[in-house]
C-alpha positions as CSV (number, residue, x, y, z in Angstrom):
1,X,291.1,-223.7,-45.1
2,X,288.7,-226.4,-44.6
3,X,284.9,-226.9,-46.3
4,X,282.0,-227.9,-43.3
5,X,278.8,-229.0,-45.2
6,X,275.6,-229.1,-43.1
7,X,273.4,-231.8,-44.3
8,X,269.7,-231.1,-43.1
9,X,266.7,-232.8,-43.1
10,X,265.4,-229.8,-45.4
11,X,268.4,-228.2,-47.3
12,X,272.4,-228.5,-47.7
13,X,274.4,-225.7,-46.4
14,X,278.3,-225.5,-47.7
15,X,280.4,-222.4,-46.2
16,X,284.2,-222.3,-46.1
17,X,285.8,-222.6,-42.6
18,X,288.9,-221.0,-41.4
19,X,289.0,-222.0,-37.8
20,X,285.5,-220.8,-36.1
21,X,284.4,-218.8,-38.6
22,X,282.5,-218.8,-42.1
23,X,284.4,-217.2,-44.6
24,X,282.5,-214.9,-46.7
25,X,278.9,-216.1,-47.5
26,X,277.2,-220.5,-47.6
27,X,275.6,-221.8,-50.4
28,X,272.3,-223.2,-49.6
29,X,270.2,-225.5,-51.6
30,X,266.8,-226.7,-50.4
31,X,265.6,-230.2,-51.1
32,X,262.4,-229.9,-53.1
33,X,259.9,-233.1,-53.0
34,X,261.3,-233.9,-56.6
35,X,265.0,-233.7,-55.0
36,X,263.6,-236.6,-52.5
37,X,262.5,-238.9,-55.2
38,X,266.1,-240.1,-55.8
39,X,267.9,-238.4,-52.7
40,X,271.1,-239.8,-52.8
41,X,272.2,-239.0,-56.1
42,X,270.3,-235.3,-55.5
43,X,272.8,-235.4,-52.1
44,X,275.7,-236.0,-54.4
45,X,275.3,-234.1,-57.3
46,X,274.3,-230.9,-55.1
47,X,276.8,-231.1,-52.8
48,X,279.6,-231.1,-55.4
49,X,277.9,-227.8,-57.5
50,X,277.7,-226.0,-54.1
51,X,281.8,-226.8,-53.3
52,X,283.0,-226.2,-56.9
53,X,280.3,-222.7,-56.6
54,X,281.7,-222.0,-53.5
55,X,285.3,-222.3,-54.5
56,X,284.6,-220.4,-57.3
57,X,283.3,-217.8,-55.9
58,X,286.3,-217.6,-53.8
59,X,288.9,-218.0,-56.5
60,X,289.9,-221.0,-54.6
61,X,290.8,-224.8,-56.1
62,X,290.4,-228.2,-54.5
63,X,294.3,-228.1,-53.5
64,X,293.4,-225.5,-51.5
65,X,291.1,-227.6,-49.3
66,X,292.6,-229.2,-46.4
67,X,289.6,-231.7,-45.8
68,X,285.9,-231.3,-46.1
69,X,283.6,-232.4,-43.3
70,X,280.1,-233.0,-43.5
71,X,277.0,-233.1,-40.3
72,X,274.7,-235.0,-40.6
73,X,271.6,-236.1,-39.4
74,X,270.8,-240.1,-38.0
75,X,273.1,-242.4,-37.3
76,X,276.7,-242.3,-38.5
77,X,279.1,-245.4,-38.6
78,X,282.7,-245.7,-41.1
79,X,281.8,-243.0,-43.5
80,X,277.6,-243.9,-44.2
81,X,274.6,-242.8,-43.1
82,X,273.3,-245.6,-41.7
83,X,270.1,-244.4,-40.9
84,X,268.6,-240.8,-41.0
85,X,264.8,-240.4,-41.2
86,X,264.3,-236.9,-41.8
87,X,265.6,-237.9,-45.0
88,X,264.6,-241.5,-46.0
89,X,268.3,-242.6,-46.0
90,X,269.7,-245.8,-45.2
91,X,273.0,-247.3,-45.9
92,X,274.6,-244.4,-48.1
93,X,278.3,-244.6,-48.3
94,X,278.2,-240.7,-48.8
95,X,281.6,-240.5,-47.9
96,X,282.7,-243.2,-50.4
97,X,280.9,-241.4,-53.4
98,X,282.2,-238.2,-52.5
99,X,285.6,-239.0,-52.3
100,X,285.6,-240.5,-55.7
101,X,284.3,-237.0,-57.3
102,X,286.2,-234.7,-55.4
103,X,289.4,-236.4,-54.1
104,X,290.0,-234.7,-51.1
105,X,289.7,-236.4,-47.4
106,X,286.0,-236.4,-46.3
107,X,284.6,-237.1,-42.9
108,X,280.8,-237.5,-41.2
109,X,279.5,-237.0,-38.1
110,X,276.5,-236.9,-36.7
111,X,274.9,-233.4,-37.2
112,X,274.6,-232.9,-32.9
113,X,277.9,-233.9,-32.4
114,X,279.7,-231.7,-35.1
115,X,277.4,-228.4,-32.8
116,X,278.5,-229.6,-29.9
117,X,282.3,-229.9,-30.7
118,X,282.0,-226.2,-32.2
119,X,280.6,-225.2,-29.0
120,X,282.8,-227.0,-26.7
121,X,286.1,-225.6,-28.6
122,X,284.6,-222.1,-29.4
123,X,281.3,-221.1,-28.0
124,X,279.2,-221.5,-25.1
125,X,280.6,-224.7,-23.0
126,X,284.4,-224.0,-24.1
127,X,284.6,-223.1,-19.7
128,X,283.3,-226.6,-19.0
129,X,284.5,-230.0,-18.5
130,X,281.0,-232.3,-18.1
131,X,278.2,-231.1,-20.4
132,X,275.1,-231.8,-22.3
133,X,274.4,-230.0,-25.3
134,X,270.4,-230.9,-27.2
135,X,270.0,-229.7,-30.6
136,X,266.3,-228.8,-31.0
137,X,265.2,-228.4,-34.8
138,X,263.7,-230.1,-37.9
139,X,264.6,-233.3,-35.2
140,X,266.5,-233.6,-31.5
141,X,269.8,-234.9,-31.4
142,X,272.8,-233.7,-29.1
143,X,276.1,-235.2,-27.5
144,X,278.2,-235.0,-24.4
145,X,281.0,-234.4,-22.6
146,X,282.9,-235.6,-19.6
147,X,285.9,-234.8,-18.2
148,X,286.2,-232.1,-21.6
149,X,286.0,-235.3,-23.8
150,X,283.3,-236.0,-26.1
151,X,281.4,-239.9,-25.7
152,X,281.8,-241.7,-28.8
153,X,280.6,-245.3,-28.9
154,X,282.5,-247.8,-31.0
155,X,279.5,-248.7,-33.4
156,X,277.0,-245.9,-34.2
157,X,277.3,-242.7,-33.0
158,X,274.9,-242.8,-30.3
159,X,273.9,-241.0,-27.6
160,X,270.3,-240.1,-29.9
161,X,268.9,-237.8,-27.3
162,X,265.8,-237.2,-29.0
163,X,264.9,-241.3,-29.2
164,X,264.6,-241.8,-25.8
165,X,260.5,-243.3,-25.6
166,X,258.5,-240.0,-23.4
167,X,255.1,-241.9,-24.3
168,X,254.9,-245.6,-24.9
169,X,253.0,-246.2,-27.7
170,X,252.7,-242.8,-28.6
171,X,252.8,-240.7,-31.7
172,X,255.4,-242.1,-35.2
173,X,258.4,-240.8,-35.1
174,X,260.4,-240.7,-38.5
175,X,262.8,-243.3,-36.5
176,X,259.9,-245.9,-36.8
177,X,259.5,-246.0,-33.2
178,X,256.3,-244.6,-31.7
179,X,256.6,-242.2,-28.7
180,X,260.0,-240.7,-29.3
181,X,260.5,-237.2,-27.5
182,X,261.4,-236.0,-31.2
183,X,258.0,-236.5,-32.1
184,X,257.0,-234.4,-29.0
185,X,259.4,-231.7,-28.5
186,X,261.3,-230.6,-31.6
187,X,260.2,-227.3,-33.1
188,X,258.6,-229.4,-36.1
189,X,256.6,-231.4,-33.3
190,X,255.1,-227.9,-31.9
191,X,254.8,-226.6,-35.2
192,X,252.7,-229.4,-36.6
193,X,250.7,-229.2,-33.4
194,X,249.9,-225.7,-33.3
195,X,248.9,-225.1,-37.0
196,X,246.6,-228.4,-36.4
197,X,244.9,-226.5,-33.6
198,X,244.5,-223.3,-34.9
199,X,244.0,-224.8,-38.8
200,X,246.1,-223.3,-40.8
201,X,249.2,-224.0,-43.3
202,X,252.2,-226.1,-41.5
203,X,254.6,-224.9,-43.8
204,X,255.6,-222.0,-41.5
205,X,258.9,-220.3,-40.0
206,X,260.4,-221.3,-36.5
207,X,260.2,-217.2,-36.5
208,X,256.5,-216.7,-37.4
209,X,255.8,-219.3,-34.6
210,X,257.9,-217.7,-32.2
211,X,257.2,-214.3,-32.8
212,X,253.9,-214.1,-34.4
213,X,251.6,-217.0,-34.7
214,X,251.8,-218.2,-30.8
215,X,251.7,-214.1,-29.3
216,X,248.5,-213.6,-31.4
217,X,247.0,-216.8,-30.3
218,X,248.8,-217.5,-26.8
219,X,245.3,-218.8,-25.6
220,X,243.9,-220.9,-28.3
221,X,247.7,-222.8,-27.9
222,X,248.0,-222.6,-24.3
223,X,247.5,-226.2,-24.0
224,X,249.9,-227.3,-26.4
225,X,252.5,-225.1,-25.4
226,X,252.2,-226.5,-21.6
227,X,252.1,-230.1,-23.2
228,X,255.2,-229.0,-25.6
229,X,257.0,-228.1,-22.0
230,X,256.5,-231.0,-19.9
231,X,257.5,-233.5,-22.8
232,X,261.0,-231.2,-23.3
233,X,261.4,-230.9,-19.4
234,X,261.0,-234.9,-19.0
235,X,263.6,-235.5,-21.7
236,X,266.3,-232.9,-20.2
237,X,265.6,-233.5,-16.8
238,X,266.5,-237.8,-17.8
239,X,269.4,-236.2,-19.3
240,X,270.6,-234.2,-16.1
241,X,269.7,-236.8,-13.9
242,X,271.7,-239.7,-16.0
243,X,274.5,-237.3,-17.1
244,X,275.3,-235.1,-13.6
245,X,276.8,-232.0,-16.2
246,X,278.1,-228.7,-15.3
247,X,276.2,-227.3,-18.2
248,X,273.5,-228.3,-20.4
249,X,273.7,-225.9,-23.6
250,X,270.5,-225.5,-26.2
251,X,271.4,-225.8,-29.9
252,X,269.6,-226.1,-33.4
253,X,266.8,-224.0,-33.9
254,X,266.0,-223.7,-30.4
255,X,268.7,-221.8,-29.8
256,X,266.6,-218.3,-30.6
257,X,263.7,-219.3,-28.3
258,X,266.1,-217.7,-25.5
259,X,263.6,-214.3,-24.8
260,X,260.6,-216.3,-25.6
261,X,257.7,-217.2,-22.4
262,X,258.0,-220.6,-23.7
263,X,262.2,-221.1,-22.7
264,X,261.4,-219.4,-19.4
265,X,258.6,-221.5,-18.2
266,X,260.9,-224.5,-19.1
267,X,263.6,-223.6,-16.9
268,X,261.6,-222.4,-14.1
269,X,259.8,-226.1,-14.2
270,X,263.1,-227.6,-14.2
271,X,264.8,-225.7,-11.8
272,X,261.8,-227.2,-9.6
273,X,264.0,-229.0,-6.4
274,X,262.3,-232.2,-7.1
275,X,262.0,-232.1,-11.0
276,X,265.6,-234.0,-10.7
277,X,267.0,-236.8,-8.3
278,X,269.3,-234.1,-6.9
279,X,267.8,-230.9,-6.2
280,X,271.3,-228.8,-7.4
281,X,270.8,-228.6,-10.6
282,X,273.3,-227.1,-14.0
283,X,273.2,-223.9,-15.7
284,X,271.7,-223.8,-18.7
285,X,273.0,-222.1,-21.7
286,X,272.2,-221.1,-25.8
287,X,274.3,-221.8,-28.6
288,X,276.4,-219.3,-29.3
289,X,276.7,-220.1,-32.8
290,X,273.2,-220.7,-33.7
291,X,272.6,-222.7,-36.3
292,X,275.9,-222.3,-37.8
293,X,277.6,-224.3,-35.4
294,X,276.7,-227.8,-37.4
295,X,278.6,-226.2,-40.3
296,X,281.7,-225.1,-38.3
297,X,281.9,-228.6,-36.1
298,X,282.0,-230.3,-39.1
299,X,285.5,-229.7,-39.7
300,X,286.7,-230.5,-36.4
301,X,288.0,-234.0,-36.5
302,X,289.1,-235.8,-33.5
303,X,288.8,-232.2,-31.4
304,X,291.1,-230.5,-34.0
């Protein structure tokens, strides 16, 4: 039995893992603006409550824990979070802390890489060998595969999909570069954009967007949405053209924009023969575990 904690840029999720499932039900805690005015030590001191709730709950102990592995978002490197915007961090030996209050092994990895290594062992790229998976949420991030293997540089944990520049000079990205295709194409991106155009309250679902707020007002946001497409197909169609893989799998909250006009249109752009340097291009999946799959790759370490 192993514990996966998913570390968000709005709330921590802690579920107990027994190979690729959850076992029984996570314990969520979102990060309130007060939580953010000393966010390391609210990181610590929730994420301990939630595992000694969780094992609780589940008549379990600490010796009953094999390991406990945490996603995260930013950049990763020997047990800190070196950098993650979303949440103001930098330099946070989270693993070091940790360790000293719960005793148990630890491990970090970045947030896209512990969904990809759930889907590449479990879910929807476990039949291929070279593949791209894009997490599309609160922020873009992702990882790939070649020859089955995952690409892990030596320093940081790299390959920060949703950093590459799409608009010189462009709009702030919480990275502190301007331009990013995070600031243009994650779900918070369209979100902001669409509740700045029609004028109302940002602070709504990925759901209400999808299924209520862009169908009622499919004209007014036309604009945006076609804007929203051609940043996204830029990025992935870099990706496919840099990368060659057999798949390229969508993760993060993106992952239930599959039925939506919006996913369609994107595929049918890129699938255009010359919207890539070769005109055969991959197929293109969802995440099969949704956004549970941060959670459950968490506990893979080194593909086990």
């Amino acid at each position: 039995m192993r514990i996966g904690i998913d570390l968000g840029g709005s709330h921590i999720g802690v579920g107990l893992i027994e190979e690729d499932k959850i076992v029984g039900n996570v314990k969520d805690k979102i990060l309130t603006r007060q939580d953010r005015v000393h966010i390391e030590e609210s990181i610590i001191n929730e994420i301990v409550r939630l595992v000694n709730e969780l094992l609780a709950e589940n008549n379990l102990s600490l010796k009953d824990i094999e390991l406990i592995g945490i996603a995260s978002p930013g950049t990763i490197s020997n047990g800190f979070i070196v950098k993650a915007g979303n949440l103001n961090l930098k330099n946070f030996n989270i693993v070091g802390i940790l360790k000293e209050k719960l005793n148990i092994p630890i491990y970090i990895r970045n947030d896209g890489k512990c969904a990809a290594l759930a889907e590449k062992k479990y879910g929807a790229m476990k039949n291929y060998d070279d593949c791209v998976f894009i997490n599309i949420g609160t922020g873009i991030g992702g990882a790939v595969f070649m020859g089955g293997k995952l690409l892990e540089p030596k320093r940081f944990s790299g390959f920060e999909l949703g950093h590459m520049v799409v608009n010189k000079g462009g709009r702030q990205c919480s990275c502190g570069k301007q331009g990013c295709l995070e600031a243009y194409a994650s779900i918070k991106a369209l979100r902001l954009k669409i509740s700045e155009t029609l004028d109302i309250d940002s602070d709504i679902s990925g759901q209400e967007l999808r299924e209520k707020i862009i169908p009622e007002n499919r004209e007014k946001v036309l604009q945006d949405i076609r804007t929203y497409i051609e940043y996204l197909k830029t990025g992935i169609c870099n990706y496919i053209d840099i990368f060659e893989p057999e798949v390229v799998c969508f993760g993060g909250s993106f992952s239930y924009w599959k039925e939506t006009a919006l996913y369609k249109q994107l595929i049918k752009e890129i699938m255009e023969p010359n919207a890539t340097f070769n005109a055969s291009k991959p197929d293109f999946c969802m995440a099969l575990y949704n956004n549970d799959a941060g959670i459950i790759g968490a506990t893979i370490i080194d593909g086990n």
